[in-house]
Each structure stands twice: as C-alpha cells, then as structure tokens.
N, C-alpha and C positions, 0 to 999 in steps of 0.2 A: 600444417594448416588445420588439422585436426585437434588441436588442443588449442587454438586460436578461434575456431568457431565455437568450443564445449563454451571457452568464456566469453566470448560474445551474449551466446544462449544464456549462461549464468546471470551475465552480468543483468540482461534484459529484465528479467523474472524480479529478482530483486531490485532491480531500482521501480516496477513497476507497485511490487508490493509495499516498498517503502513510500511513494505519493499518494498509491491508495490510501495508506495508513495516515496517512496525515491528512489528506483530504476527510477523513472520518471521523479522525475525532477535535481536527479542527471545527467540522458540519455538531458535533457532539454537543463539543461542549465552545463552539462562539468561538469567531477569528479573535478576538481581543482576550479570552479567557486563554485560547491555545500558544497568542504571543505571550503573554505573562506566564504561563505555565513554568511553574518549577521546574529545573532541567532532568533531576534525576526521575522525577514523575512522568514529566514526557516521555524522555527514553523507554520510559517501566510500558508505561499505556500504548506506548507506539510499538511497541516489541510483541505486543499480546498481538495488536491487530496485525502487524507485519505475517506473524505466524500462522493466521487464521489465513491469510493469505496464500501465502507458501503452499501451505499444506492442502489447500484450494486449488493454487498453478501443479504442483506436483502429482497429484490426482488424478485431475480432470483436464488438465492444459488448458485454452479456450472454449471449451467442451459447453461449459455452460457460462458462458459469459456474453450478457444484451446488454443491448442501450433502450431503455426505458422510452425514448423520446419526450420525457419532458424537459423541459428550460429548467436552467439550474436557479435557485434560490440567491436573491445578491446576498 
C-alpha cells in the first residue's frame, strides 16, 4: 500500500504542476496564441514553468500557496 500512496502523492504534484503550467503561459501568451503554439516550443515553455513548479511543491509543499480571491479574467 505503501508504494501505491508514494504514486498517488507523485502522481498528484505533477499533474497539478502540469495545469498550472498551462494555465500560465496559456494567461501569457492568449488562449488562441497557446492553441496555435508550435508543439516542440510548447513542450520547451511548458517544461520551464512545470519546473518552477516542482521545485516550489517539493520545497515548500502547500506552505505558501493562496487564492487571491479575485475572479479570473475570461
């Protein structure tokens, strides 16, 4: 059960940093820019933020992570 929860926890961490990541630089650079986006450049740009993420969740866990409370931008 024990190596069944590590990847649960694994799994969680990075599917969380991968939406974040894409919610970012979707917000970056325009939902219409981010679907046209070159694939191997997406991957490249989406990889930095994923990391900046990781290395955020692995740190600090939820330590410093808030919700702003404002409404998102359509």
């Amino acid at each position: 059960m024990e190596k069944l929860d590590e990847f649960v926890d694994d799994s969680f961490w990075h599917e969380l940093s991968v939406r974040l990541a894409e919610r970012d630089l979707a917000k970056e650079v325009g939902e219409d820019a981010f679907e046209e986006m070159d694939g191997e450049e997406r991957i490249q740009r989406l990889g930095e933020i994923e990391d900046k993420y990781t290395q955020e969740f692995f740190e600090f866990g939820i330590d410093r992570v808030t919700i702003d409370g404002k409404k998102p931008r359509p």
